[in-house]
C-alpha positions, 0 to 999 in steps of 0.5 A: 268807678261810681266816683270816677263816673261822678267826676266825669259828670261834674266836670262836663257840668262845670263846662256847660256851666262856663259855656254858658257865660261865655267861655270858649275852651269850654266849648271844646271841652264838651266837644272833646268828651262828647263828640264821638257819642253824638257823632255815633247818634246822628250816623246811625240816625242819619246813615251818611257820614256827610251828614252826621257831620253836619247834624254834629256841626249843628249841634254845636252852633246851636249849643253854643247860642243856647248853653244857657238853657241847660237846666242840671236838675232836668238831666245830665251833661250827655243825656241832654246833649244827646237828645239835641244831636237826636232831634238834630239828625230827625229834623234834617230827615223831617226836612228832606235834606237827607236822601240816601242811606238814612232811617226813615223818621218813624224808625229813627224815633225809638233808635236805641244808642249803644255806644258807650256813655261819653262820661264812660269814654272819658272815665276810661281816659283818666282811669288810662292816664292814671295807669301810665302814671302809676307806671312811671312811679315803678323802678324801671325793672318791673316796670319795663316787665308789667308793661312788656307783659301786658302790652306786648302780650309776651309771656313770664318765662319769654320775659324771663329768658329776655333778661336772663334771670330766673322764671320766679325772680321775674314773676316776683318783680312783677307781682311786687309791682303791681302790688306797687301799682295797685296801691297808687291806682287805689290812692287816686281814687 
């Protein structure tokens, strides 16, 4: 997880990195990896979510204009992109622009934010990814199996009786496929 945690890390560097010399797809790379946490920052700050998506809105003009500021050595890709939405949504509660449902600005300094990490979001995309994937590297009998089982929530002896064969052959298709899946989860890591 630490790996896939440091790809996710690099890779949103490297966006920020090419936003910064103009690269346009990386600004939707960065708003695909981050928006959903930042929009989380600035409704809670802000309580309306009109307003969030304005804040949100801001957040990417002025990230687009000043992507070069970005200095990786002074913090990460998220942590810096979400102290510009926090400090997006308390300038428009300094401004007045915000009226109903907001925090008040001294309530909204110490606001803690417990949504996950958008590098964890996208660790657990990739990690999905990679489990469908793997599936379909499995013969069709367990792999039909797995996913009924743990998708659909259907028990061995209902998938069992489904096929009709017995309760220990299909409880050995599965555990031979998973076996099968874990090692190519564990090859790609």
């Amino acid at each position: 997880m630490q790996r896939a945690s440091e790809e996710a890390r690099a890779k949103l560097r490297s966006a920020m990195h090419r936003l910064a010399v103009g690269e346009r797809a990386a600004l939707e790379e960065i708003y695909r990896a981050t928006s959903a946490k930042l929009f989380g920052i600035c409704l809670r700050i802000l309580g309306d979510e009109k307003e969030a998506e304005d804040a949100l809105q801001d957040v990417y003009l002025t990230l687009w204009r000043r992507a070069d500021r970005y200095d990786p050595e002074r913090a990460s890709p998220i942590a810096w992109l979400a102290t510009f939405a926090r400090n997006r949504a308390v300038d428009r509660l300094r401004t007045g622009k915000v009226r109903r449902g907001s925090v008040s600005v001294a309530d909204a300094e110490p606001l803690a934010d417990t949504q996950p990490l958008a590098e964890a979001m996208l660790i657990d995309a990739e990690r999905e990814a990679r489990v469908h994937t793997c599936l379909d590297t499995l013969d069709e009998t367990p792999r039909d199996a797995i996913r009924t089982a743990f998708f659909e929530g259907r028990t061995y002896a209902e998938l069992a009786e489904a096929q009709k064969v017995p309760l220990g052959t299909m409880k050995s298709w599965i555990r031979r496929g998973l076996a099968k899946l874990k090692a190519c989860m564990e090859a790609g890591e």
